[in-house]
C-alpha positions in Angstrom: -48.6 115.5 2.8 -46.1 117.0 5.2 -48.6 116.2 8.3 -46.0 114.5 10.1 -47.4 111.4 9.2 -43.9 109.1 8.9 -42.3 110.8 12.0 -45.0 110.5 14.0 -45.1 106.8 13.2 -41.5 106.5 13.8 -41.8 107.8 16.8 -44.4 105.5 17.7 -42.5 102.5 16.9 -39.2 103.7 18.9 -41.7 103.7 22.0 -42.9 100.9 21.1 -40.3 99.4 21.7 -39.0 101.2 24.5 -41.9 100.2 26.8 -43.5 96.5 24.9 -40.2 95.5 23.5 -41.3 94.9 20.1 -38.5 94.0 18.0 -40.2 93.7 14.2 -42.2 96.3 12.1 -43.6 95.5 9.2 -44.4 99.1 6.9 -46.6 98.2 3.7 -46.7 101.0 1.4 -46.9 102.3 -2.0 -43.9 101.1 -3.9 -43.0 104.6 -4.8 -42.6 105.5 -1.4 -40.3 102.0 0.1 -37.3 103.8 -0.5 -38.3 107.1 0.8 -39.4 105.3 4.4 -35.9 103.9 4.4 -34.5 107.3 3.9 -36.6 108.4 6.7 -35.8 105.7 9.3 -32.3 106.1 8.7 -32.2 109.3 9.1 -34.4 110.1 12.1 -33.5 106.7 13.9 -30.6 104.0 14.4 -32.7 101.5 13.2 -32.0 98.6 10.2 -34.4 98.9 7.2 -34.8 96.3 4.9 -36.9 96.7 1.8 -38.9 93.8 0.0 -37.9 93.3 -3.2 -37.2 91.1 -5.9 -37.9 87.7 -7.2 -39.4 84.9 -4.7 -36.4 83.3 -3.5 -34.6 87.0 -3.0 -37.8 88.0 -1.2 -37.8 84.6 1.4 -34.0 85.9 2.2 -34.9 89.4 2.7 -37.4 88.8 5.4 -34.3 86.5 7.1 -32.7 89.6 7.4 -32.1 90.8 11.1 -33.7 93.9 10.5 -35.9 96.2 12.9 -38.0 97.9 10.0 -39.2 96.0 6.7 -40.5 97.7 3.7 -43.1 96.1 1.2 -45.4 96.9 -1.6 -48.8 96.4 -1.1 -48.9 94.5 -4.2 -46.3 91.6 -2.9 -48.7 90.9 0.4 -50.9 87.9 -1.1 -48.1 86.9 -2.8 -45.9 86.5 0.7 -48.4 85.9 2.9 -46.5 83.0 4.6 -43.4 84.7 4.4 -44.8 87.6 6.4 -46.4 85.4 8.6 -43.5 83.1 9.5 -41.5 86.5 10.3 -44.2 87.3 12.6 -44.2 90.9 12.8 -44.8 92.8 16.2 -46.2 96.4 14.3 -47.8 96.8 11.3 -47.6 100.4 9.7 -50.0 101.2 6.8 -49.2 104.1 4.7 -51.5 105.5 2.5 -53.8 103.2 3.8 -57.2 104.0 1.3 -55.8 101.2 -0.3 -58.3 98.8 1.7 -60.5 101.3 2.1 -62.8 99.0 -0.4 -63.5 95.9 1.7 -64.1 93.6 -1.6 -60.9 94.3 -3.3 -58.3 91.4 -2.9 -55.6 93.8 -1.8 -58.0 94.6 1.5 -59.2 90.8 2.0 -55.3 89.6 2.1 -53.8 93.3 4.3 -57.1 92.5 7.0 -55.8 88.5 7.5 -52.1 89.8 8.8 -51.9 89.4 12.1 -49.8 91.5 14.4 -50.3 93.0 18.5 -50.0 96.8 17.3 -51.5 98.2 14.2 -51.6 101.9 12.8 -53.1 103.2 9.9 -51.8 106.0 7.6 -53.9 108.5 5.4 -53.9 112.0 3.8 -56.8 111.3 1.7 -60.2 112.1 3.3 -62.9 109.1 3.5 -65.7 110.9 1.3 -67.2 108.7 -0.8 -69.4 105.7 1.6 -69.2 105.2 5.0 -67.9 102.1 4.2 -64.9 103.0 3.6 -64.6 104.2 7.2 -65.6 101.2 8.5 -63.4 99.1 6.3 -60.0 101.3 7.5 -60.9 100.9 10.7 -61.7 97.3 10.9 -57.7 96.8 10.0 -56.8 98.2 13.5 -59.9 96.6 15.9 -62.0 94.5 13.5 -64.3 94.7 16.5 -64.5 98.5 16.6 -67.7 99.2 14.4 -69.0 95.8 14.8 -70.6 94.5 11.9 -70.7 95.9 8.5 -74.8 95.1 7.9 -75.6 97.1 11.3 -73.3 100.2 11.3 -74.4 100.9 7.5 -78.1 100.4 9.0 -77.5 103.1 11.6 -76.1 105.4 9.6 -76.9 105.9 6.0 -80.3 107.6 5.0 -82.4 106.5 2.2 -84.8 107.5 0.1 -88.0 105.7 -1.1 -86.2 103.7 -3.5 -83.9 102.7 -1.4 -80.9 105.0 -2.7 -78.4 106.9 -0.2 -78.9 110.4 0.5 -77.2 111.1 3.5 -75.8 110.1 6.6 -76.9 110.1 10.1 -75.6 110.2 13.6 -72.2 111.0 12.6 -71.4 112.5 15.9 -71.5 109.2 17.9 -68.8 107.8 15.2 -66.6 110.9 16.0 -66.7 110.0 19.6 -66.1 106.5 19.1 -62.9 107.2 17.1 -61.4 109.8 19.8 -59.3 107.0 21.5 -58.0 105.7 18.2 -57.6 108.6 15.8 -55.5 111.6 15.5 -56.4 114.0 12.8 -54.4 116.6 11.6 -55.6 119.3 8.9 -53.0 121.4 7.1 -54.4 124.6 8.6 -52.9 123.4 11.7 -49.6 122.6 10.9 -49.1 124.8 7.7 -47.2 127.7 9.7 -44.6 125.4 10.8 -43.5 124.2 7.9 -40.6 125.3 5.6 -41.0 127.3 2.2 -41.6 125.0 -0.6 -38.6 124.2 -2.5 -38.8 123.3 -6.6 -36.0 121.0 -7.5 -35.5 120.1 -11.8 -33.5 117.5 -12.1 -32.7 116.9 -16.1 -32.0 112.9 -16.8 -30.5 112.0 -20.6 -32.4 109.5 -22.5 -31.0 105.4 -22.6 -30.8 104.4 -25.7 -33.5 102.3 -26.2 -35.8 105.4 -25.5 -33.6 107.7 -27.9 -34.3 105.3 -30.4 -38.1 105.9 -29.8 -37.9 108.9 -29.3 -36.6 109.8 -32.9 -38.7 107.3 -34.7 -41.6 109.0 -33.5 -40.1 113.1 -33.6 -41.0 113.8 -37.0 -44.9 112.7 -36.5 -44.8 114.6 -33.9 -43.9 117.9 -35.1 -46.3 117.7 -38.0 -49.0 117.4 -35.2 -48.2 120.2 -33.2 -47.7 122.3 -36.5 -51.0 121.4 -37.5 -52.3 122.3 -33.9 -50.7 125.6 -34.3 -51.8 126.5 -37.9 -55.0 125.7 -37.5 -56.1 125.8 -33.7 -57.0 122.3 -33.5 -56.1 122.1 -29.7 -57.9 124.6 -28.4 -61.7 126.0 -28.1 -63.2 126.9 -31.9 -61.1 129.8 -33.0 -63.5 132.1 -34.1 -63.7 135.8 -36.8 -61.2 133.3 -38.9 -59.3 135.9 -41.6 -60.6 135.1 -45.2 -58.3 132.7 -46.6 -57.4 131.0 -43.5 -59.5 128.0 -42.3 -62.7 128.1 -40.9 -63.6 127.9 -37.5 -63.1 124.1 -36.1 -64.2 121.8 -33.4 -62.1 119.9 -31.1 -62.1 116.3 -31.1 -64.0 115.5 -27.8 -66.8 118.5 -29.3 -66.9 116.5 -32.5 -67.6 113.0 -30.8 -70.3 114.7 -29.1 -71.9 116.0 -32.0 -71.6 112.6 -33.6 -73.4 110.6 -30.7 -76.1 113.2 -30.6 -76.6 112.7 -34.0 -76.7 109.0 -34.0 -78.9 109.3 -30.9 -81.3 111.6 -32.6 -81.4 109.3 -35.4 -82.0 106.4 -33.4 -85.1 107.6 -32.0 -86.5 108.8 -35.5 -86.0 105.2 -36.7 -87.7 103.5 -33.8 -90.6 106.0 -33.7 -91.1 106.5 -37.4 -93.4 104.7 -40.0 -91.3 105.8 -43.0 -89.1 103.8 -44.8 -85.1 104.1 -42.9 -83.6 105.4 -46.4 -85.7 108.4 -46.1 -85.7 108.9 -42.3 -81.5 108.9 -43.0 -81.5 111.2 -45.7 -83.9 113.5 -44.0 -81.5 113.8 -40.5 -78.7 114.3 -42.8 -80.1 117.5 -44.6 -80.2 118.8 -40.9 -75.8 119.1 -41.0 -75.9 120.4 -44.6 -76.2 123.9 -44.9 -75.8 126.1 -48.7 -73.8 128.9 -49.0 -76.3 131.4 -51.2 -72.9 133.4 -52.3 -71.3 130.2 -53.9 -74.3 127.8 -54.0 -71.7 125.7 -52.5 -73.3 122.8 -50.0 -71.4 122.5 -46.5 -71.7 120.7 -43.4 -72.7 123.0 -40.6 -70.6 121.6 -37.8 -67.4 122.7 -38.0 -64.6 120.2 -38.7 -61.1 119.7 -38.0 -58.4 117.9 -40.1 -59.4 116.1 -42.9 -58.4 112.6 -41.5 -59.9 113.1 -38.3 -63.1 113.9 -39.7 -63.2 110.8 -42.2 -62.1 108.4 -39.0 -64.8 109.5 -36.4 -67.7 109.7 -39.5 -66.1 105.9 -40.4 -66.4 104.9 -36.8 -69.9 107.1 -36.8 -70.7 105.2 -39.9 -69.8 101.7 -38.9 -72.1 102.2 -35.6 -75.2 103.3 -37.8 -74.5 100.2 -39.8 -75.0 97.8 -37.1 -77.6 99.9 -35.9 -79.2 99.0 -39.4 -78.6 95.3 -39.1 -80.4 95.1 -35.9 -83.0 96.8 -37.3 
């Protein structure tokens, strides 16, 4: 963000249509960010924006419209495919164009079968997962460029014996290749010239509906977070507890984890053992109890939360060993 991106692409169109004439662009973006392209065109440019919205027969009108600039969501492309294609755009604009950067998804199969003369392609997020997902982008603005998927993959990638990626290869060539078609940006370069960030809260009242959820659900609420703050819940294991107060506990997601290792653990011991599974059981359990030699008192040595929690995980814990049982 704040790359230039949108202006840039503005500008683009506007001499676009200065020297080929084009008189339709077609912007398919986020639906978060439809209104904030019409903002922009209508601010940097004298140009109509329509955006693409509505039910079916509202959307057919829409795309009547007059307009130099139309707005959709990538999510209403399949689903107007005709309509988009009767209107015949001249420009296709993609913002935030990892959208197709998976070639199998349906969203990338539908955006790759519109047809327009001029195509460009907008990202901020860097391609670094495959170096398929290059090749997909790419293939949106000169299907041709890469040539075919099998080939450029088999040029590239580096495998192991088994056949598993490790690394890529001849990356340099692809840079070159892209020099006529790609202009990248990094903040570094354009981070001195632009304005102080600027923090804006805006504080919006509740509709009703949501007040009246909002109440139903205030008082649970505030027995939580007491709970949290009385005895730590939220946080790491509080630890030196006072006497008196609680002792030490485990979050949730630390208390799962115990759990699974203790069902894994178990697992193995029934699979590998000749004993009978009652004893096996009773033996891994002895391993969480500890005796307090003050009291005599038995405890278990991982340390627990609230008393609920702990009898829902152990009742999910214990349904799992169940089945486990069964299929024994």
């Amino acid at each position: 963000m704040g790359l230039g991106k949108t202006i840039q692409a503005l500008a683009a169109a506007e001499l676009m249509a200065l020297l080929f004439h084009i008189k339709r662009v077609l912007i398919i973006s986020p639906t978060s960010l439809k209104y904030q392209w019409k903002g922009d065109i209508e601010k940097f440019t004298n140009r109509e924006a329509t955006v693409i919205e509505g039910f079916n027969h509202q959307r057919r009108n829409l795309y009547k419209n007059d307009s130099f600039f139309k707005m959709v969501n990538y999510e209403l492309v399949w689903r107007d495919m005709d309509m988009i294609r009767e209107w015949a755009s001249d420009l296709i604009i993609l913002d935030e164009a990892q959208r197709i950067k998976n070639w199998k998804t349906r969203t990338a199969k539908y955006i790759k079968q519109l047809e327009s003369t001029f195509a460009i392609v907008l990202t901020g997020t860097p391609i670094e997962n495959r170096i398929e997902e290059l090749h997909s982008t790419m293939e949106f603005v000169d299907r041709h460029h890469f040539g075919p998927l099998y080939r450029f993959v088999y040029r590239h990638r580096v495998l192991d014996g088994d056949g598993k990626v490790v690394g890529y290869q001849h990356l340099e060539s692809i840079r070159r290749s892209l020099e006529d078609v790609m202009i990248r940006r990094k903040k570094d370069d354009v981070l001195k010239q632009l304005p102080e960030r600027i923090d804006k809260y805006f504080f919006v009242p509740m509709t009703k509906e949501q007040q009246v959820i909002h109440d139903e659900n205030y008082d649970i609420v505030v027995r939580i977070v007491a709970k949290w703050r009385r005895y730590k819940f939220h946080s790491e294991a509080v630890t030196g507890a006072a006497e008196g107060t609680r002792p030490e506990s485990l979050p949730l997601n630390q208390l799962l984890i115990k759990g699974a290792e203790f069902l894994t653990n178990l697992s193995q011991s029934l699979s590998q053992s000749d004993r009978p599974p009652q004893e096996t059981i009773e033996k891994h359990l002895h391993t969480m109890i500890g005796k307090d030699e003050t009291t005599g008192k038995t405890y278990l040595k991982i340390p627990m939360p609230e008393p609920e929690v702990v009898q829902g995980v152990f009742s999910a814990l214990g349904g799992l060993l169940a089945n486990f049982m069964r299929a024994k």
